[in-house]
C-alpha positions in Angstrom: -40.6 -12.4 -36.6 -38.9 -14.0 -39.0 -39.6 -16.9 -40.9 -37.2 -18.3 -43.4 -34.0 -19.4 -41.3 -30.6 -21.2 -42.3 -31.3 -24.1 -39.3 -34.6 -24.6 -37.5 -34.0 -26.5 -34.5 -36.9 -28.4 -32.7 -36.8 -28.8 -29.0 -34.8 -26.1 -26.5 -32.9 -29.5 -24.6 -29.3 -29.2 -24.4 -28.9 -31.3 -27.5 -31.0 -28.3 -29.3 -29.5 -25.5 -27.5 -26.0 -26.7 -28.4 -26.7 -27.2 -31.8 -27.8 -23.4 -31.7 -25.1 -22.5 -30.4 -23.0 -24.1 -32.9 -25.1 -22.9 -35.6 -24.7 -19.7 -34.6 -21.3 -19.6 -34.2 -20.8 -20.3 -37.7 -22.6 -17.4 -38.7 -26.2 -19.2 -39.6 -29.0 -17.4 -38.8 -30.9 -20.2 -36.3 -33.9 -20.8 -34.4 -35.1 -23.2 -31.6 -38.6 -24.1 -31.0 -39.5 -25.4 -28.2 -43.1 -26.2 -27.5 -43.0 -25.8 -23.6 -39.9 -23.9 -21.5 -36.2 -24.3 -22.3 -33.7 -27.0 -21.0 -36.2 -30.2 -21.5 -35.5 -33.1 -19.1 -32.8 -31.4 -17.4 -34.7 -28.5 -16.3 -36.8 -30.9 -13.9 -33.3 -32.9 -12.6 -32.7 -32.0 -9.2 -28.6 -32.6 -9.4 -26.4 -32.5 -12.5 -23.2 -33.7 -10.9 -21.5 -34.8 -14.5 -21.3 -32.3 -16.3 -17.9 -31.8 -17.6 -16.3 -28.8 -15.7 -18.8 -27.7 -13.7 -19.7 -28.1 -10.3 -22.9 -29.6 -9.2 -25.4 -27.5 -10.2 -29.4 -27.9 -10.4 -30.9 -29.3 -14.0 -32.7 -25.4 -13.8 -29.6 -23.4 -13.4 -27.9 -25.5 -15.8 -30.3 -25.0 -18.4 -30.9 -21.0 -17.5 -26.6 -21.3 -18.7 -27.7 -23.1 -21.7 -30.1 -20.6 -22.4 -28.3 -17.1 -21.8 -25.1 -18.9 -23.7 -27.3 -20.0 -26.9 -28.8 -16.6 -27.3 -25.5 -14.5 -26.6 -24.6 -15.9 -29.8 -27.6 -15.1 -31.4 -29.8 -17.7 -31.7 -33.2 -16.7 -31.5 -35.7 -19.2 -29.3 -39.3 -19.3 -29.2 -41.1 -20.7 -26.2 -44.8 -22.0 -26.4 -44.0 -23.0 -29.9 -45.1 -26.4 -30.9 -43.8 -28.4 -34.4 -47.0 -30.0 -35.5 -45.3 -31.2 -38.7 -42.7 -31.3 -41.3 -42.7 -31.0 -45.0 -39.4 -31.7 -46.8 -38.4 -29.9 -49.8 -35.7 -29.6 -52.4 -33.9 -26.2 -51.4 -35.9 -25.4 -47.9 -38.3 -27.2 -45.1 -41.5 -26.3 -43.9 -42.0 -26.7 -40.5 -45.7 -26.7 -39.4 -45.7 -24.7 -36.1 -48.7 -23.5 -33.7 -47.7 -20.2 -34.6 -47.3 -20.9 -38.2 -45.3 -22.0 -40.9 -41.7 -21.9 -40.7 -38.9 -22.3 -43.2 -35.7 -23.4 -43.0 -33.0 -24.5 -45.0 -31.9 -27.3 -42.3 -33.5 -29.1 -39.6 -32.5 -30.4 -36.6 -34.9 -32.6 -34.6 -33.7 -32.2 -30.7 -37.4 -32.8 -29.9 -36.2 -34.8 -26.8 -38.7 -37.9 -24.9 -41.5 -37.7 -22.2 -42.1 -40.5 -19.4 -42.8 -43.8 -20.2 -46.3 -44.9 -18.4 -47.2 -47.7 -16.4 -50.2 -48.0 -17.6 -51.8 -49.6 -14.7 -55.1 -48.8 -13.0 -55.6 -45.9 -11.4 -52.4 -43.8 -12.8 -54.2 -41.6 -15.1 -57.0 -41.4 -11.9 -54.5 -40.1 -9.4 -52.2 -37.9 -11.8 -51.2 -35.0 -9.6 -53.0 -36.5 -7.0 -50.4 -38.2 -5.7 -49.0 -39.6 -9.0 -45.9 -37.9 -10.8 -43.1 -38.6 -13.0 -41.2 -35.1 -11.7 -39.2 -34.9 -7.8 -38.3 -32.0 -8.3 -41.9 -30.3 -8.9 -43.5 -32.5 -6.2 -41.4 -33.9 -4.1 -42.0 -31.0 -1.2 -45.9 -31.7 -1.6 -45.1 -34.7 1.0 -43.2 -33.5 3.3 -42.9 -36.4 6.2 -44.7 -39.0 4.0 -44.5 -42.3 2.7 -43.8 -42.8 -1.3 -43.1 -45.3 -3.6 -40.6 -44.9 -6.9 -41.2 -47.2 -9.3 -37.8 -47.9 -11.6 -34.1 -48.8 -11.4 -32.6 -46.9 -13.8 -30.2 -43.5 -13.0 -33.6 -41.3 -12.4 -35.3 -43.9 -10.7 -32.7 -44.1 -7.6 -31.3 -40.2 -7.8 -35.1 -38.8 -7.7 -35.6 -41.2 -4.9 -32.6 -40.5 -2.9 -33.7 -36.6 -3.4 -37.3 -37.2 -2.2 -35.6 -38.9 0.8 -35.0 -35.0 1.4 -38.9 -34.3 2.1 -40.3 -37.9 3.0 -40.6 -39.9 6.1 -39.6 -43.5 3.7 -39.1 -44.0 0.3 -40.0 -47.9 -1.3 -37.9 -48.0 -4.5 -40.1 -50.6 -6.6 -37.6 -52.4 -9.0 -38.4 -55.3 -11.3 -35.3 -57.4 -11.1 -32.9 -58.1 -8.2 -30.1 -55.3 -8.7 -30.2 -51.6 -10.5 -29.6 -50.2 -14.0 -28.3 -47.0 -11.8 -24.6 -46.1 -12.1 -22.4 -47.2 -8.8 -22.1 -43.6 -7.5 -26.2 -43.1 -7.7 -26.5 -46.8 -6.0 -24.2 -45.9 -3.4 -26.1 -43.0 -2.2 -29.3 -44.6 -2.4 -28.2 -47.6 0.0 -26.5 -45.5 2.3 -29.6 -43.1 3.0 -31.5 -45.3 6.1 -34.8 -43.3 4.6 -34.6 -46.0 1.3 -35.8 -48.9 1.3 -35.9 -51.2 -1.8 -38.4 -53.9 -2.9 -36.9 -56.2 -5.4 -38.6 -58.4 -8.1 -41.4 -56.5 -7.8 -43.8 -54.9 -10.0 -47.0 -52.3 -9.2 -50.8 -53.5 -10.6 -52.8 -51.2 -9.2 -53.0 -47.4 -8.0 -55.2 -47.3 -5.1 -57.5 -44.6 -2.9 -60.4 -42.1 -2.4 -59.6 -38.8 -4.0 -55.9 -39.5 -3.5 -53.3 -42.3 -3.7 -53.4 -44.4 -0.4 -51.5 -47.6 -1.1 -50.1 -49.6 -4.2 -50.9 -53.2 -5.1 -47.8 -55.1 -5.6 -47.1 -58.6 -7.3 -43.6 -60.4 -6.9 -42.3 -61.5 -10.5 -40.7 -64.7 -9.0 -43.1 -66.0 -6.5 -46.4 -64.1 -7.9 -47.3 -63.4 -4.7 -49.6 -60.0 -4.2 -49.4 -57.6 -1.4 -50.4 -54.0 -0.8 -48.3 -50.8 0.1 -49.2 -48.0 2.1 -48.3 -44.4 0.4 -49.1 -41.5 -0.1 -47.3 -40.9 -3.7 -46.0 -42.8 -6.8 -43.4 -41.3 -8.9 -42.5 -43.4 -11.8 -39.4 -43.3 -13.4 -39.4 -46.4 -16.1 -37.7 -45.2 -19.4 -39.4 -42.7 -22.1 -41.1 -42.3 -25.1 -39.7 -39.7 -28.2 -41.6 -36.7 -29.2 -41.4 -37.8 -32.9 -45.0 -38.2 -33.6 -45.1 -35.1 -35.6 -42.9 -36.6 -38.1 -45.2 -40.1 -39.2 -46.3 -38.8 -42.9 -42.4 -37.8 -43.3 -39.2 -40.3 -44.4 -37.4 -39.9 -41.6 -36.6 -43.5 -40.2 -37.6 -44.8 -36.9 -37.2 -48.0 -35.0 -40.4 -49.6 -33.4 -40.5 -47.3 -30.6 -40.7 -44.2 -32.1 -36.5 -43.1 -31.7 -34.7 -41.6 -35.1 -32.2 -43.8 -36.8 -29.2 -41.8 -37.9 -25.9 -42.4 -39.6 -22.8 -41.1 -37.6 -23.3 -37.8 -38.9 -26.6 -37.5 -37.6 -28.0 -37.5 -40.9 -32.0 -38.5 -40.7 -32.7 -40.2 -44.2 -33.8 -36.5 -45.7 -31.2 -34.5 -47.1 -30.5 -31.5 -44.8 -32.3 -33.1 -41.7 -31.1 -34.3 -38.9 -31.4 -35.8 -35.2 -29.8 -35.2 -31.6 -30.2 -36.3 -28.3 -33.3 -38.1 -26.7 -35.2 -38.4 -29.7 -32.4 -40.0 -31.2 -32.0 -44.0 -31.4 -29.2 -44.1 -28.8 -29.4 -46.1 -25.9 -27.4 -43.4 -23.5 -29.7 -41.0 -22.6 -27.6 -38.1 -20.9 -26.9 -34.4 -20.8 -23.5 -34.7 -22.4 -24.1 -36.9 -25.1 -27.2 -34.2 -26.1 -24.8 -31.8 -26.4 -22.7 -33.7 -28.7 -24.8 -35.6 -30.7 -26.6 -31.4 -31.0 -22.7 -30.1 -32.0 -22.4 -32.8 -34.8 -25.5 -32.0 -36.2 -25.2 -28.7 -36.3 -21.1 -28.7 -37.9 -22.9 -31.5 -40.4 -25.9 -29.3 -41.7 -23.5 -26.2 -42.0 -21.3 -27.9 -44.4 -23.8 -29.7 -46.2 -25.0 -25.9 -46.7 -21.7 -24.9 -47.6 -21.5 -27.7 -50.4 -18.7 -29.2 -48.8 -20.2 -32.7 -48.5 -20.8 -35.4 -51.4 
């Protein structure tokens, strides 16, 4: 294979895919690396509904698109590929892989986020034992059951709604009194009779014998405990960027771990740059992925053109 490129991207999300796509529309020999199987976040979503001139379409049949699209252009894309670090240079980049070193003249970090954690008792215990952060690749494990989702945000109350597919009730667990959700996700939610919401609420504890059997509770206003039967907890409360490759490197970050950029999506390195979820951005969708990965990509192929200052 190959190892000295015109663009390495990191992560195979739609931010990354696009910007290979981009890249290799402009005649630059590109690759992606993606450390697990292509699409990221959206492979897992069970309805993408927004997606500009598309119908609705599963996250996995939208990111099979991405895919074939990316590599009838030519970008190459290596699965099972994991960037371990990055080493900055004057004319090229070394990127620290699991399959070994590759160089690149640009980079574009698309390394995308993973699930925030409760971290309360007993979530690591009952992790696939009831615990998951993925509807889509549980949800028909409990099939005429009772689960909780924990969140309010857009995946919170979609993934719940879905699971409403499989489950006898869902308990959407929210912290506050209303819902980060857009209105169309919110509207479904209240009108399916299988959903039920707890407000003010927040989970302490993951309880059962071998598998999760109920959820202690505590009201934020009152403080008041209480205990939930169920027989799952998805959790759906924000996420975390894959960035920690890049801590002996320049590239800025806020406190969290997300990539500052300038509107080009410029990283603080010359020739680097950042796209989609890993990015310091507070919308977090499929669209803006794909255009924050198109800028990027446009950006390092003039810089590698010379026809920036």
């Amino acid at each position: 294979m190959n190892s000295m490129y015109d663009i390495a991207i990191i992560g195979a999300g739609p931010g990354g895919l696009t910007a290979g796509m981009y890249a290799a529309r402009s005649g630059l020999k590109a690759v992606v690396l993606e450390k697990g199987l292509p699409g990221g976040q959206m492979a897992t979503t069970y309805l993408v509904e927004n997606w500009p001139g598309s119908k609705p379409a599963s996250g996995e049949e939208l990111s099979k698109a991405f895919v074939e699209q990316a590599k009838s252009f030519g970008v190459e894309i290596r699965e099972n590929t994991e960037v371990t670090g990055l080493e900055p240079g004057e004319g090229k980049h070394t990127l620290k892989t699991s399959s070994g070193d590759i160089e690149a003249k640009a980079v574009i970090i698309a390394s995308g986020a993973r699930e925030r954690k409760l971290g309360i008792p007993g979530e690591e215990e009952f992790k696939g034992k009831g615990v998951s952060y993925c509807a889509t690749c549980d949800g028909p494990f409990f099939q005429g059951k009772e689960i909780a989702v924990i969140g309010g945000g857009n995946s919170a109350v979609d993934e719940g709604t879905y699971l409403a597919r499989f489950t006898k009730k869902v308990h959407i667990i929210h912290r506050r009194d209303k819902l980060r959700a857009d209105k169309v996700i919110q509207d479904r939610a209240f009108s399916n009779e299988k959903v039920e919401f707890i407000w003010d609420t927040i989970p302490k504890e993951i309880r059962g014998e071998g598998k999760v059997q109920e959820l202690l509770l505590e009201n934020r206003k009152t403080g008041e405990q209480s205990t939930l039967k169920v027989d799952g907890v998805f959790i759906y409360i924000g996420l975390l960027p894959n960035t920690g490759f890049l801590k002996s490197t320049n590239v800025e970050m806020n406190q969290w771990g997300f990539i500052k950029t300038n509107e080009k999506m410029e990283a603080g390195i010359p020739r680097v740059y950042a796209a989609g979820d890993a990015r310091d951005f507070p919308i977090k969708q499929i669209v803006v992925a794909a255009a924050e990965g198109a800028t990027a990509a446009v950006m390092a192929e003039k810089a590698l053109a010379g026809l920036t200052s």
